[in-house]
N, C-alpha and C positions, 0 to 999 in steps of 0.2 A: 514428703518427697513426691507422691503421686500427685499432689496439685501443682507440684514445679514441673513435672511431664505431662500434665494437661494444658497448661502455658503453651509449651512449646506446641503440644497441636496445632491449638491456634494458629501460631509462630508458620508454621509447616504450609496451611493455607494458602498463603500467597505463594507457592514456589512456584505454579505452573503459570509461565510465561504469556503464550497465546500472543504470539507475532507476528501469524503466517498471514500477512497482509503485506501489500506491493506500498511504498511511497508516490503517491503521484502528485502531494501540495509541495509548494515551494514551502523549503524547509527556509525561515527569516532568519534562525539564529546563525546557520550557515553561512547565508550571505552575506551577512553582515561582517562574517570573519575573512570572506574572500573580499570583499569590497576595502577592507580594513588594511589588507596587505596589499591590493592593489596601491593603495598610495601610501603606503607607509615600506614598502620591503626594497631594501637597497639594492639588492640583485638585479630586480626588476629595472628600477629607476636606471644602473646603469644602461639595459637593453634600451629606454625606453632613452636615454643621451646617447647611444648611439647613434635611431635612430634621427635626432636632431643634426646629428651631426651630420651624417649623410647627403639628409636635407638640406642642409646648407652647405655644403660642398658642392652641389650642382650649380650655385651661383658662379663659380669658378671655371664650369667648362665655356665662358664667352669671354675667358682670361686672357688678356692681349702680352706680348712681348713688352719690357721696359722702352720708352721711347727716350731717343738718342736726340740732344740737342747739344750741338759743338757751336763752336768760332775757328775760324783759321784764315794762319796771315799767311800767303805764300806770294813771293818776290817772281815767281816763273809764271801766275798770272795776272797777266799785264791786261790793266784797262786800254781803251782807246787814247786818256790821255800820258800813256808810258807809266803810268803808276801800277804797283800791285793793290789786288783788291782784297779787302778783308771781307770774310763769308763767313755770314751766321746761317745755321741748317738747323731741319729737324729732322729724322730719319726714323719711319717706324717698321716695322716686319709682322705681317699678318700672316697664320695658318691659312692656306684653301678653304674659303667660307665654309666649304661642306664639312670639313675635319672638326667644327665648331656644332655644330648639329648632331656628329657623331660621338661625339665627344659626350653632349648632356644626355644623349643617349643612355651611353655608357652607365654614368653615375643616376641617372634617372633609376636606372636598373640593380644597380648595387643598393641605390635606396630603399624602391619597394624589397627588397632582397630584407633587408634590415628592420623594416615592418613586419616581414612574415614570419620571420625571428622572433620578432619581439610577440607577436599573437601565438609563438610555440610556445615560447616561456611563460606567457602570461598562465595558456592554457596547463605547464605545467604546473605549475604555482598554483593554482584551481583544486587539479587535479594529487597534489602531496597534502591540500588543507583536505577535502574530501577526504581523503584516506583518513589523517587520524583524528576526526572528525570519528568516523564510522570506528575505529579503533579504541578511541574514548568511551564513547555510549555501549561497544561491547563490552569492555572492563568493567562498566558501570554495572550492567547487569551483571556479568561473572559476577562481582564482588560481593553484590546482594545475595547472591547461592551460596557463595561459601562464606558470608556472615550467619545464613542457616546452620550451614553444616557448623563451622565454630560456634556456637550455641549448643547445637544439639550432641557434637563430641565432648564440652565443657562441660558438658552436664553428665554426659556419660565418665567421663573421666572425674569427675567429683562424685558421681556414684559407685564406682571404683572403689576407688579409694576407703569411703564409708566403708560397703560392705566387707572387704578388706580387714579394718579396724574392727569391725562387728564380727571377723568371723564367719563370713557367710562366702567368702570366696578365696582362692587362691591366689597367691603372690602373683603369677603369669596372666591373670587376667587384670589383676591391678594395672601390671607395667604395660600391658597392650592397651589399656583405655587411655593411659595417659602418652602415650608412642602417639595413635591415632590425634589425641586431641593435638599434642603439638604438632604434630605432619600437617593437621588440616589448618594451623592456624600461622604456620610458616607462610602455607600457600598463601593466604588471606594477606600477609604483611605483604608478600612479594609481589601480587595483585596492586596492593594500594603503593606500592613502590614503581609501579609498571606504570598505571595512570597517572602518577604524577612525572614520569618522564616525557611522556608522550603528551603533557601537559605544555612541557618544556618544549619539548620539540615544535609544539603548535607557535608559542611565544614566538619562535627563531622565523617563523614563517611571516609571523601576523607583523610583528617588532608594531605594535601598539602600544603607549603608554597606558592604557587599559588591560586587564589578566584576562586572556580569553575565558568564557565560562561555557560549560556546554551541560544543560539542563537536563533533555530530552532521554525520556526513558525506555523509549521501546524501541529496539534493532529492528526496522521493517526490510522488508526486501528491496532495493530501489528500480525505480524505472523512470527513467528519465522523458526519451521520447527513440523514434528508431533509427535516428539519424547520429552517425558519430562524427561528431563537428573536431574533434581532434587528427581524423586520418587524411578530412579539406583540406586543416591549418598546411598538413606533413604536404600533400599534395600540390599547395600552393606555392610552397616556399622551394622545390623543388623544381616549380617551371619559373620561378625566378631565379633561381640558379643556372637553369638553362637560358632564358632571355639577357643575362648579364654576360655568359661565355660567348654568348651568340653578340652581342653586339660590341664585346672586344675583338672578337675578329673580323667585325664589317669595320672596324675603327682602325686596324692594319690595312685594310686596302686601302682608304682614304688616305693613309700616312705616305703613300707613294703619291700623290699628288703636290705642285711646286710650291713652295713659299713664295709670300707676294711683298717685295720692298717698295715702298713709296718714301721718296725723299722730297723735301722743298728747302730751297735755300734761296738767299739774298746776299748779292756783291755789291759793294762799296768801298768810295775812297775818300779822301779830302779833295779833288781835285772834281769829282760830279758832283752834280747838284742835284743826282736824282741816283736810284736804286735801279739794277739789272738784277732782274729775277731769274728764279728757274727749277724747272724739276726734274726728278729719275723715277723710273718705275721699274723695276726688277722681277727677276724670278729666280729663285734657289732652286736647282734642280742637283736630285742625288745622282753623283758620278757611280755610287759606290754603293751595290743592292746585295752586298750579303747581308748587313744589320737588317735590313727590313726582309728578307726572304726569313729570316731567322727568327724575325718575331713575329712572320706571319702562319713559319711551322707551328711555333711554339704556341700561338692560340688556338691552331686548329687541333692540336694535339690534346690540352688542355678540353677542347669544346667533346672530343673524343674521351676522352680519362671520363668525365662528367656522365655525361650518357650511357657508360658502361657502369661508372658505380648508381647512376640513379638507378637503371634497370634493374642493376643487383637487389637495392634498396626498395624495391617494388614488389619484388618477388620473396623478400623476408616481411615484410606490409602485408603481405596475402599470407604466409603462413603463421604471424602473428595472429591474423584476423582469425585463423581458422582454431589457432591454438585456443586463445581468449571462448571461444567457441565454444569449445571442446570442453575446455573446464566448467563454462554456464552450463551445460547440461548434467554435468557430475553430477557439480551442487544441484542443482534443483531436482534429481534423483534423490538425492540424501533430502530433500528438503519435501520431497513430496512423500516421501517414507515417514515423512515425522507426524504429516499432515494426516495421513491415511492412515497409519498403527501407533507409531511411536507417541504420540499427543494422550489419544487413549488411552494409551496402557499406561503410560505415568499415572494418567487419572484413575486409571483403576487399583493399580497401587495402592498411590496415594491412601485410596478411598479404603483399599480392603487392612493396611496397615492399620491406619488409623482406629478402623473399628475393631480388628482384634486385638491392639493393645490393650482401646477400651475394656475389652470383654475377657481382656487378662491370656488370650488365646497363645499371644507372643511377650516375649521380654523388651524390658527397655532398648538392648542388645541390637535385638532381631528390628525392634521397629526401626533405631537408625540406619540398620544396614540398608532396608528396604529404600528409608528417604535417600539416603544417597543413593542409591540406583534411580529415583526418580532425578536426580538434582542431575544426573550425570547424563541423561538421555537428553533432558534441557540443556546442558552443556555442550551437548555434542549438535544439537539442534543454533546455539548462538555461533558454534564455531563455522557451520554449515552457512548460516547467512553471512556472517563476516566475511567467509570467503567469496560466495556470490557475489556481494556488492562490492567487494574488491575488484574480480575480475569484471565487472560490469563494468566500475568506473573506469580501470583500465583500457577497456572496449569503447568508452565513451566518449574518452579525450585523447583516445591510442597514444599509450605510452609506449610508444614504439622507441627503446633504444637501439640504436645497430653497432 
């Protein structure tokens, strides 16, 4: 039995982590999961036929009225030689050129509108792979510490047990070594249960025929760069919210402007032997300006709702920013505690456990207790970065919901 607790020394060796380092390469296996769903995730693709569609909907603001081509036999006009004339016409109705300018305006603006849409969601989709990305490679290392701890409880709890049968201990100590072993080997299934959801969940992002794999062992801190290209995206999409209300109310003033009718026609009978032409030119003017006084409250009012909720929406964007903030410094207190003592004193631990096993100074007992006090200050050190690079990424692609 003491050379199966010298094993596990060994065993014990690798626990301490040593990850207090910043990421600053392009992580490839990353990319290639975000590049993967950019063209594979159906969410996406629909933003991304919206925008299509938009874009071609602006072909339509130089959209003409159906043109009108008749015949008509009337007895009451009478040619020169006392016949009635038969008159073929064509008759079309144009918007006020400018309403036609106004008009692609409009939808020009709804367009990019649906672009900077589409660059939020992109960048969310980005930013939910990120996440369990960094979620995964936590669990990966939790699971390696409590493959220790299950090891070294297993063993204590088959030690147990022995002594037990031998006589050398009491029934309460039996059942507490094997309580502990299963408690610690529950956690371990519920671990590897956790990583392969959040394996799942990557799937539903990436919808690759390929199983995402995520290799990468070490939880580093992340840093990206100081720029956060998520709060632009929000930024942008916001003053094309506003350029879109803004240019359906300049597209109400133009609506007060007259329609313009052009008519050509041609008269004929059997009795000439030639064609009388002729044309009309019109104008449609509205008798009747409550519909347009109505729809030109109604934008300006809308152009007003807008600007009140972006401002809102600006000022939760700033206390977002401050929040996301707020938490970076928590964690990196807890993280610079680990750096400064916490790192240490596992090592010294480690180190002093280890040799008074050796030297018979403590029991097998006492020395797991100590390793799990090391396993758990690393524990508390993975939870500490997960969080940082959380609220980082958060901060980086501002997952701003309102």
């Amino acid at each position: 039995m003491r050379n199966r607790h010298i094993r596990i020394l060994a065993l014990t060796s690798l626990i301490l982590l040593g990850t207090s380092v910043y990421s600053q390469n392009v992580n490839t296996e990353l990319s290639h999961l975000i590049e993967q769903a950019f063209n594979n995730n159906k969410g996406l693709k629909s933003y991304q036929l919206q925008v299509e569609s938009a874009k071609a909907y602006m072909g339509t603001a130089y959209d003409f009225n159906k043109t009108s081509v008749y015949y008509g036999y009337d007895e009451n006009n009478i040619a020169r030689n006392d016949k009635a004339l038969r008159v073929f016409g064509i008759e079309q109705t144009f918007l006020f050129p400018t309403v036609y300018g106004a008009q692609h305006t409009v939808y020009k603006s709804q367009w990019e509108q649906k672009k900077a849409l589409y660059e939020i969601e992109k960048n969310k989709l980005r930013l939910d792979i990120s996440q369990l990305y960094e979620d995964i490679v936590y669990l990966r290392n939790k699971e390696k510490l409590y493959m220790h701890l299950d090891t070294l409880y297993a063993e204590f709890s088959r030690a147990g047990n022995r002594r037990f049968e031998l006589g050398e201990s009491n029934y309460l100590e039996k059942i507490t070594a094997t309580a502990k072993s299963k408690q610690i080997h529950t956690t371990l299934v519920q671990l590897i249960s956790r990583k392969r959801a959040s394996y799942e969940q990557l799937k539903a992002l990436v919808q690759s025929d390929e199983i995402p794999q995520i290799n990468k062992d070490d939880l580093e801190l992340l840093y990206l760069d100081d720029a956060s290209i998520g709060r632009g995206l929000q930024t942008e999409y916001m003053e094309r919210v506003s350029r879109t209300y803004q240019s359906q109310m300049k597209l109400q003033n133009h609506n007060w402007l007259p329609d313009i009718n052009i008519e050509l026609f041609t008269g004929t009978n059997r009795g000439l032997g030639y064609y009388q032409n002729g044309f009309q030119i019109g104008v449609s003017i509205p008798l009747f300006f409550s519909g347009n006084i109505a729809k030109k409250k109604t934008a300006k009012l809308d152009l007003l709702s807008w600007e009140d909720e972006r401002s809102n929406k600006e000022i939760k964007m700033e206390r977002f920013y401050m929040q996301k903030q707020a938490e970076l410094d928590q964690h990196k207190e807890m993280i610079r505690y680990y750096n400064e003592n916490g790192k240490n004193l596992s090592q010294e631990i480690l180190k002093t456990a280890e040799m008074s096993y050796k030297n018979g100074e403590i029991d097998f007992f006492q020395y797991i207790q100590s390793m799990e006090n090391v396993i758990t200050i690393e524990l508390d050190y993975l939870e500490s970065v997960l969080s940082y690079n959380k609220s980082y990424l958060e901060l980086y692609y501002f997952n701003f919901n309102d």
